[in-house]
Backbone bond lengths (Angstrom), bond angles and torsions (degrees), N, CA, C in turn:
res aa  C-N    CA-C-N  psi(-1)  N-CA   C-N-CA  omega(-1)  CA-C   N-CA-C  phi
1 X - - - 1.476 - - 1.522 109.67 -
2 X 1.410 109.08 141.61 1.901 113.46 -175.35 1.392 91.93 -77.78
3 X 1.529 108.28 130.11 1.492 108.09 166.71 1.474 123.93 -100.84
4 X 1.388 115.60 -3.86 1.806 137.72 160.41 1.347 111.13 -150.35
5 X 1.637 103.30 124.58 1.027 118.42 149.77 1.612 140.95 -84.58
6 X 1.438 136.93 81.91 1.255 125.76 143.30 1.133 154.46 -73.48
7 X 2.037 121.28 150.41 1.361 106.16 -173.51 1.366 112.56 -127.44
8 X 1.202 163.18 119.23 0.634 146.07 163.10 1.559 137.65 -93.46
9 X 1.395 99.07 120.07 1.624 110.56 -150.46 1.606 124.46 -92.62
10 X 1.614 114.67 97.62 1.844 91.36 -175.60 1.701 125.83 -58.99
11 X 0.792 103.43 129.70 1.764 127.62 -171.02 1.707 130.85 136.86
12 X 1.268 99.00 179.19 1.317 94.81 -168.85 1.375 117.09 94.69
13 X 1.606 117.46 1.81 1.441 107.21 174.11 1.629 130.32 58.76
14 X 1.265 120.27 -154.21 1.515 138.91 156.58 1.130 133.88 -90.59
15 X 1.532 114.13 -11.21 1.148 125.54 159.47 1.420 129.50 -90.36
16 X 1.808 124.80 144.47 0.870 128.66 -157.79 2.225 99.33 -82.77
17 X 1.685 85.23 -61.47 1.844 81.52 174.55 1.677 101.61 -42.19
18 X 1.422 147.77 -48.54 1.265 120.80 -162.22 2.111 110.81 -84.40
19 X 1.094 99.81 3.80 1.374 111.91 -176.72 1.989 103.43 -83.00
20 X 1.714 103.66 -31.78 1.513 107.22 -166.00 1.923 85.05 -89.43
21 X 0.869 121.68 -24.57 1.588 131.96 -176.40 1.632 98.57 -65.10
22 X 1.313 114.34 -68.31 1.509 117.13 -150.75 1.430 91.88 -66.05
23 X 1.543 125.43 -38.93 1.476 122.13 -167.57 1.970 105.05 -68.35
24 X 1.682 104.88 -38.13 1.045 105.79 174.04 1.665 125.43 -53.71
25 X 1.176 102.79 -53.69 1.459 97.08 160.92 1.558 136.31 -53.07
26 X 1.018 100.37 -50.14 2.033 116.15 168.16 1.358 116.47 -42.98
27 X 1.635 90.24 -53.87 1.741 93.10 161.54 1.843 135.06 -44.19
28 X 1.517 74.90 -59.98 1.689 76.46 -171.24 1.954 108.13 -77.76
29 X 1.319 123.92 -3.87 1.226 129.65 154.24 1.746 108.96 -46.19
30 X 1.098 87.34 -59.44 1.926 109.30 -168.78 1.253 113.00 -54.76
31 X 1.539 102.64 -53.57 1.326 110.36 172.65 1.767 122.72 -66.39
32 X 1.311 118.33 -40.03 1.053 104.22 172.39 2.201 113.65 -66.78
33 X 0.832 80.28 3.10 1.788 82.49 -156.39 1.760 88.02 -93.96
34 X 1.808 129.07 -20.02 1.487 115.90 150.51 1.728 88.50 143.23
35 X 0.910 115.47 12.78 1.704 111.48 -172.61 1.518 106.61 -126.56
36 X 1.480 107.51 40.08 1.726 126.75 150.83 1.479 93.82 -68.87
37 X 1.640 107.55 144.63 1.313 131.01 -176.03 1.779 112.77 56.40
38 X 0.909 134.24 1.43 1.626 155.34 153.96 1.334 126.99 -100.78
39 X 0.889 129.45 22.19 1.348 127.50 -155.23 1.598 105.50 -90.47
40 X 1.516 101.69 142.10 1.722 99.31 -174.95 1.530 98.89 -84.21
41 X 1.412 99.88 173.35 1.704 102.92 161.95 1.493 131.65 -83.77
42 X 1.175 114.99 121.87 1.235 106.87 -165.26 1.815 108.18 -113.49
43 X 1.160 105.04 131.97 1.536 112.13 -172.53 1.648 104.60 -114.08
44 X 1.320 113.09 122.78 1.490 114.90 -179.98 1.261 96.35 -87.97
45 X 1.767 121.28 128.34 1.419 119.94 175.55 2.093 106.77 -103.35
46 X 1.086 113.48 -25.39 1.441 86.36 173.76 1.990 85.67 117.00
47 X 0.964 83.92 -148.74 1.992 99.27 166.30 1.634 118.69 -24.24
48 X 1.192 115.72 138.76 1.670 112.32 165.88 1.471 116.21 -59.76
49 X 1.301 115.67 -21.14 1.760 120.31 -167.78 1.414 87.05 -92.78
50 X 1.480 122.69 -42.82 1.514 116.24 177.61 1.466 123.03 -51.72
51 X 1.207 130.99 -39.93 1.269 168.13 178.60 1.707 93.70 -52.22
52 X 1.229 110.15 -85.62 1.429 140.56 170.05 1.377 93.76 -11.88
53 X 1.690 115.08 -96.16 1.218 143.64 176.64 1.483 125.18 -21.16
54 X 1.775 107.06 -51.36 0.859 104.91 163.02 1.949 144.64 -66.62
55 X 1.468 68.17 -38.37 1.800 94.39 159.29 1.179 110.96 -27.11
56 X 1.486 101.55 -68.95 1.368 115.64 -158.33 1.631 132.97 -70.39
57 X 1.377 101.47 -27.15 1.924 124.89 172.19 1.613 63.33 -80.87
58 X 1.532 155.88 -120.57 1.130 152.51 -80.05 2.099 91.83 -75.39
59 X 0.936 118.53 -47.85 1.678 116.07 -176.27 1.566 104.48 -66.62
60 X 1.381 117.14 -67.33 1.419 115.92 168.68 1.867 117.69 -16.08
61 X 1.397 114.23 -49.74 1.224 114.24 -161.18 1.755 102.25 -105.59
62 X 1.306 118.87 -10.33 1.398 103.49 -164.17 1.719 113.96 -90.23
63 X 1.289 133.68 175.01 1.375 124.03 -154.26 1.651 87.57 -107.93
64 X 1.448 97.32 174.02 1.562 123.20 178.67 1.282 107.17 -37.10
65 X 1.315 116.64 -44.50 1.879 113.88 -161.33 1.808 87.41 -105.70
66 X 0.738 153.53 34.05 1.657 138.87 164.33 1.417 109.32 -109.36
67 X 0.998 107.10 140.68 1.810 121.21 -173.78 1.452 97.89 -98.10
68 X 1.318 128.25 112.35 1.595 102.49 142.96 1.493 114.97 -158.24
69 X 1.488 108.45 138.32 1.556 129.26 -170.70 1.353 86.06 -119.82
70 X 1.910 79.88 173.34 1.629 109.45 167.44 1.010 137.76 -132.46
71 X 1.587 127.69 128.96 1.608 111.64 -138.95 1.772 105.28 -112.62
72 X 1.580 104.93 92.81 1.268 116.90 -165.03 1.686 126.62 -104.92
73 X 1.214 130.91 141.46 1.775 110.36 165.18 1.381 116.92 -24.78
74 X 1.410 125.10 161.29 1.437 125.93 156.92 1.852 107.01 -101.80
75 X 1.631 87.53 -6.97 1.522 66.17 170.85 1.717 116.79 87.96
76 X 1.543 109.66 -105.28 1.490 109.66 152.63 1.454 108.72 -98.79
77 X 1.583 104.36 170.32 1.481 119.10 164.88 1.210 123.56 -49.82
78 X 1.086 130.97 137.91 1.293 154.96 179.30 1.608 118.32 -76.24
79 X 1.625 108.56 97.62 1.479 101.44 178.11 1.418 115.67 -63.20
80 X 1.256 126.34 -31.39 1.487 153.98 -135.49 1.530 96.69 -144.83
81 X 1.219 130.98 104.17 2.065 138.84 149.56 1.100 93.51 -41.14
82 X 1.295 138.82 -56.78 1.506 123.24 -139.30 1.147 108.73 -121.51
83 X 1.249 145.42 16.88 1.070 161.80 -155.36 1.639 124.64 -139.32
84 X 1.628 83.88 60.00 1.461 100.63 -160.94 1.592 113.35 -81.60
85 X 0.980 107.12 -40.95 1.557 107.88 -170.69 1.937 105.19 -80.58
86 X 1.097 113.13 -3.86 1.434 122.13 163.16 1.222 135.46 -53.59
87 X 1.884 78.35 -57.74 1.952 107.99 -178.14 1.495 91.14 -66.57
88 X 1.406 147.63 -83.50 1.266 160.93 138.37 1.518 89.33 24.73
89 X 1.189 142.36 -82.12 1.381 143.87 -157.67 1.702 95.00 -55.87
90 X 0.897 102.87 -84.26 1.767 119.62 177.67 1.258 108.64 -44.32
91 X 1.363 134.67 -65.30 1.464 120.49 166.19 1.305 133.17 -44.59
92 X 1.441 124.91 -67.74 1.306 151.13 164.06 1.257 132.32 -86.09
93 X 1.506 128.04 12.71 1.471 121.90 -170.23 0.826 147.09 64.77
94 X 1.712 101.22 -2.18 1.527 116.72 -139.98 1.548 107.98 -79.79
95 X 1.301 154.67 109.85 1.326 145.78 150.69 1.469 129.30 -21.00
96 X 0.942 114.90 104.89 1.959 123.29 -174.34 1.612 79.21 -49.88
97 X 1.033 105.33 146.32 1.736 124.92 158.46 1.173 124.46 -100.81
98 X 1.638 124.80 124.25 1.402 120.96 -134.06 1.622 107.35 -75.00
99 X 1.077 111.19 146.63 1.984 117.80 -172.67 1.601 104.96 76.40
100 X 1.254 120.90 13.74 1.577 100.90 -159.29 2.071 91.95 -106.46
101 X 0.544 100.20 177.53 1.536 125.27 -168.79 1.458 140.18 -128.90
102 X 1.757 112.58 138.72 1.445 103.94 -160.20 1.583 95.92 -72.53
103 X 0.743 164.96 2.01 1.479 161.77 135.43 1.118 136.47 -43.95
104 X 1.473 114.47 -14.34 1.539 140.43 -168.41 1.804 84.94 -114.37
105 X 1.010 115.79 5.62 1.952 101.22 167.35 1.739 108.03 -115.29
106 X 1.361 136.07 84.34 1.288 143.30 176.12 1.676 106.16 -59.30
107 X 1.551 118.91 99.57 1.765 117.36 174.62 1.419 106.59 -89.14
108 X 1.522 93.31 133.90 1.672 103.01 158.44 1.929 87.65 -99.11
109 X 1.296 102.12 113.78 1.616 103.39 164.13 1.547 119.30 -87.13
110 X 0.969 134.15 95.55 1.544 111.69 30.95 1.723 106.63 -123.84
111 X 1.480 88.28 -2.15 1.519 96.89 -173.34 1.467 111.39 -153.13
112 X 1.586 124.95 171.88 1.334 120.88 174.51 1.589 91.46 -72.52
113 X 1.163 171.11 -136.08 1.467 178.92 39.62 1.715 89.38 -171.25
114 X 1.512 122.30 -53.28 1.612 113.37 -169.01 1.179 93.99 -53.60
115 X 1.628 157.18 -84.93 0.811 153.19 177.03 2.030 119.50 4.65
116 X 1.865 82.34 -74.70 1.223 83.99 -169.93 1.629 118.38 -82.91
117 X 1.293 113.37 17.14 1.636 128.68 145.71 1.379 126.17 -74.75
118 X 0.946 104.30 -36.59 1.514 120.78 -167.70 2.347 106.66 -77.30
119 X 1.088 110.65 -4.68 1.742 128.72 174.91 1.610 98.75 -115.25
120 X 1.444 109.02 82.90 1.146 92.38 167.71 1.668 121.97 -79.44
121 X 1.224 106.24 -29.19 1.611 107.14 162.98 1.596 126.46 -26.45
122 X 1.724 96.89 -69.43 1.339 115.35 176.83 1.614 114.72 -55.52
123 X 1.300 136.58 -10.57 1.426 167.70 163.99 1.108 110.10 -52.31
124 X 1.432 119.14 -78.58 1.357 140.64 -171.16 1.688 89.53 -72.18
125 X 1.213 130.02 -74.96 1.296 119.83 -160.37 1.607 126.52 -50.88
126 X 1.286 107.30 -27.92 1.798 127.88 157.51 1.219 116.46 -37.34
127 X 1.458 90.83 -96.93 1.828 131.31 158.72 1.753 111.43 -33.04
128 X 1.010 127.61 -66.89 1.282 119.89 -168.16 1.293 116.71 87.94
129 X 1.892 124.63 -170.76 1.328 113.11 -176.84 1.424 106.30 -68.54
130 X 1.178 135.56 2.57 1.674 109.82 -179.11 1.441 108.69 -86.57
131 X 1.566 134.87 1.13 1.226 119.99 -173.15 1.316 105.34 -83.37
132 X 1.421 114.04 137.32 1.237 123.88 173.27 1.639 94.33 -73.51
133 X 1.151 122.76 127.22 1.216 123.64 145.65 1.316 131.43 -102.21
134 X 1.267 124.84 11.81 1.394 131.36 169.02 1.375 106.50 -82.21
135 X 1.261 127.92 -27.78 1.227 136.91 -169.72 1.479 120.88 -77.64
136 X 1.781 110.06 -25.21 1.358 134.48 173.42 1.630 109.76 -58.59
137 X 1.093 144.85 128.53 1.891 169.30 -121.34 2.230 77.81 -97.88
138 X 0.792 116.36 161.84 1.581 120.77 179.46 1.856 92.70 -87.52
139 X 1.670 104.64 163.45 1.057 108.09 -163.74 1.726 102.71 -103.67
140 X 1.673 110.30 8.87 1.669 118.77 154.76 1.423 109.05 -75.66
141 X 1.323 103.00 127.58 1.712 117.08 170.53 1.184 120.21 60.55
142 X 1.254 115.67 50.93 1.468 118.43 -161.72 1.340 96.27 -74.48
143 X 1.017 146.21 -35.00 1.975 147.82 -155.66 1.707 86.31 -96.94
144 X 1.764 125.22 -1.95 1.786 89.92 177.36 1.544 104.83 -103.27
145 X 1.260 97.54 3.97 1.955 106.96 176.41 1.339 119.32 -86.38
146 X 1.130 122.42 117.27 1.680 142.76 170.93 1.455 96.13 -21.06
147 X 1.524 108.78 149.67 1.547 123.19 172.74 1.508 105.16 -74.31
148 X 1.184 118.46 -12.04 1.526 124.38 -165.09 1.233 90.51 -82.32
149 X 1.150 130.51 -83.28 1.701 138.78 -179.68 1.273 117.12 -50.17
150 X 1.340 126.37 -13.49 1.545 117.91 162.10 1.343 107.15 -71.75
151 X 1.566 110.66 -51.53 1.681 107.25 -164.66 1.550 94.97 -80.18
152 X 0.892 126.52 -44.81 1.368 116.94 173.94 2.000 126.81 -56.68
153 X 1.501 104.65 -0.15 1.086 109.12 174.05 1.639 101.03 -111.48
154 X 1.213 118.59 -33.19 1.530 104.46 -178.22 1.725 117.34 -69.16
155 X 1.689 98.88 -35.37 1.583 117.53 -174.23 1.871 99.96 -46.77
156 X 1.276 97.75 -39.27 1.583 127.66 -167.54 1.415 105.12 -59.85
157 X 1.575 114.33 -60.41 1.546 137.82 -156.82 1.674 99.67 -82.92
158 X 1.624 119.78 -17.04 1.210 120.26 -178.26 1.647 116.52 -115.47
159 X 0.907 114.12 -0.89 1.709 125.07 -157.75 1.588 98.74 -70.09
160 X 1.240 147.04 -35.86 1.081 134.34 138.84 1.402 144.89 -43.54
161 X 1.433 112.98 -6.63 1.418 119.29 -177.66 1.501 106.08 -76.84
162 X 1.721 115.52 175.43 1.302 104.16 165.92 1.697 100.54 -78.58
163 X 1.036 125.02 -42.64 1.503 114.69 -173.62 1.681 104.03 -119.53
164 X 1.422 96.00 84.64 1.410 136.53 153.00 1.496 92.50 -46.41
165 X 2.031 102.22 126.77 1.506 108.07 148.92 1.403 140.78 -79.00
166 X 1.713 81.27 132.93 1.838 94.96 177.43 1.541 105.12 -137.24
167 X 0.960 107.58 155.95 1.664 122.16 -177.11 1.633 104.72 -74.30
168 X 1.595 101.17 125.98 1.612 89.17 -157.10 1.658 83.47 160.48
169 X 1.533 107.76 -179.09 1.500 116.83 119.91 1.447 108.03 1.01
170 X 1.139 116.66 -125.80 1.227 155.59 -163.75 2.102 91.40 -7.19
171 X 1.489 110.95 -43.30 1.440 116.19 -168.53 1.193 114.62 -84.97
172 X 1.187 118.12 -14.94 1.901 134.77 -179.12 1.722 81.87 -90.29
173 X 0.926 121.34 -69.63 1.626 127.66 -170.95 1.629 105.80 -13.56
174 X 1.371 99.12 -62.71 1.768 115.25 177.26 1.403 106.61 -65.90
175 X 1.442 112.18 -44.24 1.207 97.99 -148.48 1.933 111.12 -62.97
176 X 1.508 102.33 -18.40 1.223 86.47 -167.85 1.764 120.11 -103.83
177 X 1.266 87.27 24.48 1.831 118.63 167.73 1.798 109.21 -92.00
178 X 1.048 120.39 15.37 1.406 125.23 -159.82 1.162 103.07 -100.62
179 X 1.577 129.77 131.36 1.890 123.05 169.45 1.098 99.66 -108.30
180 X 1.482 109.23 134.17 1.207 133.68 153.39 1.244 132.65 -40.29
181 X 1.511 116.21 -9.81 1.489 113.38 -170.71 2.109 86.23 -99.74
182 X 0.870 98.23 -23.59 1.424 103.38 -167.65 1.787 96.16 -68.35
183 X 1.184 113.55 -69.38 1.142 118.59 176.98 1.241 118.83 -57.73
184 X 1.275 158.08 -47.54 1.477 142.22 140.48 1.346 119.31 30.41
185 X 1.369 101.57 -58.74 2.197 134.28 -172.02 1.683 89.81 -52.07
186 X 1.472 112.36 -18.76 1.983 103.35 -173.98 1.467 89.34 -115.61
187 X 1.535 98.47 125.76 1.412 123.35 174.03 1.477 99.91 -47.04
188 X 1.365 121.26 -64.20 1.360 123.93 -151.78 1.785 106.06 -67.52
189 X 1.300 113.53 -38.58 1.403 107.16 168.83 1.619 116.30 -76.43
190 X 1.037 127.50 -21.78 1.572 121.73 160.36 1.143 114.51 -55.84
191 X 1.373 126.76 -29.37 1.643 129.32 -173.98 1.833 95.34 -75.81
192 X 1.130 109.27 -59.28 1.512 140.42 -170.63 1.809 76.06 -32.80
193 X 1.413 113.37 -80.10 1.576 108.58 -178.20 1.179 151.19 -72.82
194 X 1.465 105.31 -8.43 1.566 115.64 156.08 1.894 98.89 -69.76
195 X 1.231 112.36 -64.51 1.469 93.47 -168.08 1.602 98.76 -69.75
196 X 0.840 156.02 8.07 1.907 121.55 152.51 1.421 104.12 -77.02
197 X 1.268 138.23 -41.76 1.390 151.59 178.37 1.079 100.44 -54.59
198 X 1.993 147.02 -49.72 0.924 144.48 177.76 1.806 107.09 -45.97
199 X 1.661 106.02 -54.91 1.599 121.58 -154.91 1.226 98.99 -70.66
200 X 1.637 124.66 -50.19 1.763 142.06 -137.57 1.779 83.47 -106.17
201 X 1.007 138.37 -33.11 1.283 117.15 -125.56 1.820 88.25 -126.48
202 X 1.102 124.50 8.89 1.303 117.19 -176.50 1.537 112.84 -87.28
């Protein structure tokens, strides 16, 4: 049985108020998703290398029964779900960290924005009538479309609102308006919740 759960989450910048934000949102993701009164710890690191880094002193030091990943972009698409520390090698350079595990890498494919494309409900109810939603990427294959053209399609689909999306604030704001049943439809966040449910939930 996991006796601590940590996560460590890229976002949140350099700032500390957007660090209590990004976790705030993650949270209430989590929580709606069934892990109220369970909840892991979640540490907003700022940078993807920050993220990384921290990860890594955090696995190095933690005991037999403690869980902890980091729940980061992939960046690009994912040939391979499970084949996390691969993409990481080939993408980023990154060195598997020794004993650590493809399970201990949580993907937003390809980005935090696929996600928050993928609720169109939660969209409209934000946004209001000014969101273009025609303008929003189709809700087929959302994880094989570039991070560029997601954020560049929502930036697009909202640019008339009064609070137009930007990464910030403004992206925690949504994020924690998001249902889980909606999001499911992305492979990579279904994995994301079978394994916390595997660790938290036994």
């Amino acid at each position: 049985m996991v006796n601590k759960t940590t996560i460590y989450i890229e976002g949140g910048g350099d700032s500390s108020q957007l660090h209590t934000l990004c976790r705030k949102g993650f949270r209430k993701l989590l929580e709606n998703c069934g892990f109220k009164g369970q909840m892991p710890k979640l540490v907003a690191c700022g940078g993807r290398d920050s993220a990384f880094d921290d990860f890594k002193i955090a696995h190095a030091n933690k005991s037999n029964s403690d869980y902890v990943s980091m729940l980061i972009d992939s960046e690009d698409p994912l040939t391979d779900l499970e084949a996390t520390w691969e993409h990481l090698k080939e993408r980023d350079k990154w060195d598997k960290p020794l004993g650590s595990e493809n399970d201990q890498v949580l993907f937003m494919t390809t980005c935090m924005e696929t996600w928050i494309v993928a609720d169109r409900d939660a969209l409209a109810e934000h946004y209001g009538s000014k969101l273009q939603t025609n303008a929003l990427p189709p809700l087929t294959d959302l994880e094989s479309r570039s991070r560029h053209e997601i954020q560049n399609d929502l930036s697009h689909a909202t640019r008339d609102c009064s609070n137009s999306y930007r990464k910030g604030k403004r992206s925690f704001d949504v994020l924690e308006k998001l249902s889980p049943d909606e999001l499911e439809r992305l492979p990579s966040f279904a994995r994301v919740k079978n394994i916390l449910e595997s660790k938290i939930c036994k």
